[in-house]
C-alpha positions as CSV (number, residue, x, y, z in Angstrom):
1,X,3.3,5.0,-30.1
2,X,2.2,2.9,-27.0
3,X,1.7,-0.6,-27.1
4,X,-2.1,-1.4,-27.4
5,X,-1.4,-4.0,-24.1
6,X,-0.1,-1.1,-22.0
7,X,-3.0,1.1,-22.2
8,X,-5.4,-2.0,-21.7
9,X,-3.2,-2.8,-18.6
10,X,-3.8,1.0,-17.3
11,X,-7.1,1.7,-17.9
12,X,-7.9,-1.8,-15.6
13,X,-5.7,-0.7,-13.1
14,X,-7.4,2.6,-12.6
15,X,-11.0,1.1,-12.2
16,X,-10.3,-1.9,-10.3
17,X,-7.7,-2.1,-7.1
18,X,-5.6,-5.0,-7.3
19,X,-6.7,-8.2,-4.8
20,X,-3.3,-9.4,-2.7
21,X,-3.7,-13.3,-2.0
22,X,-2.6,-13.6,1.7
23,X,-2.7,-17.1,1.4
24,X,-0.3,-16.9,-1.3
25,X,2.1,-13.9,0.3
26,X,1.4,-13.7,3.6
27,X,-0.2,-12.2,6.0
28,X,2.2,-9.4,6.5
29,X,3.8,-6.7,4.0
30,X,6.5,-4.1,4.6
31,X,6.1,-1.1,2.5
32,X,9.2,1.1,2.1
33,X,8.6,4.8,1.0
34,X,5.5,4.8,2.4
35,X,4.8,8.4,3.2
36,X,4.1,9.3,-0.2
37,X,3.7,8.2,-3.9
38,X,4.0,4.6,-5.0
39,X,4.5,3.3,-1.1
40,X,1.8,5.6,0.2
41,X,-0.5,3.9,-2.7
42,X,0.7,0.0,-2.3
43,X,0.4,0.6,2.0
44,X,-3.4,1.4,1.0
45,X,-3.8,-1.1,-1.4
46,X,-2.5,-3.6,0.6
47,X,-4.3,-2.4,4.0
48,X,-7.5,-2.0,2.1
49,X,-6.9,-6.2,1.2
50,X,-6.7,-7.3,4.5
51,X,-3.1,-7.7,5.3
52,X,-1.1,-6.9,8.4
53,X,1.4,-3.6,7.4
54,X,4.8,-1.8,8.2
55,X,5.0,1.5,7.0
56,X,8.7,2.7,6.7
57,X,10.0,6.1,5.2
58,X,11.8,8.8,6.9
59,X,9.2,11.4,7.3
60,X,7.6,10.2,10.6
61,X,4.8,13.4,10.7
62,X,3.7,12.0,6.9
63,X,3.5,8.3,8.6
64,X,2.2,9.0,11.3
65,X,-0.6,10.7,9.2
66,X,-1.1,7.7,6.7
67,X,-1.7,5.3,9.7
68,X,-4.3,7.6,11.1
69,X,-6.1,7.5,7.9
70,X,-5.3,3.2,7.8
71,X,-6.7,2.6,11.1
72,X,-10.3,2.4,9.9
73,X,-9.5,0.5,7.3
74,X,-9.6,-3.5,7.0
75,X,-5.7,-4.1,8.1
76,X,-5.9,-5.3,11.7
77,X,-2.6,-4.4,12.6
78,X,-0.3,-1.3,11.5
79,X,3.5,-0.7,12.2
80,X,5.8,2.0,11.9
81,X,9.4,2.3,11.3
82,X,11.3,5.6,10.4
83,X,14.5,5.3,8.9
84,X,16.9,7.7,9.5
């Protein structure tokens, strides 16, 4: 049986994107993974909040896609990185 906190803490989550504090982190945020799953959905969060990002993940066509998809969004400046 879940814990009754758990489900509380998921159902917020999924109707209200978190808000990243720049003053707090910074202005920047490097996101690792970020051509899909949990990176691709913390390089949107965290673009959608304002905040300067590097993508990095190996996959540079999936990358290269995401940052297309960033650019209108309210992060002024994108990076890329591609391990290998």
């Amino acid at each position: 049986m879940e814990h009754p906190l758990q489900k509380t803490s998921a159902r917020r989550h999924r109707t209200r994107p978190a808000v990243v504090d720049k003053r707090r982190f910074g202005p920047w945020a490097v996101v690792t993974g970020a051509s899909s799953g949990i990176g691709e959905g913390f390089a949107r969060q965290l673009a959608a909040n304002g905040l300067d990002v590097v993508l990095v993940a190996r996959r540079r066509r999936l990358l290269e896609e995401l940052r297309a998809q960033l650019v209108g969004s309210t992060a002024s400046r994108l990076g890329l990185w591609r391990r290998t």
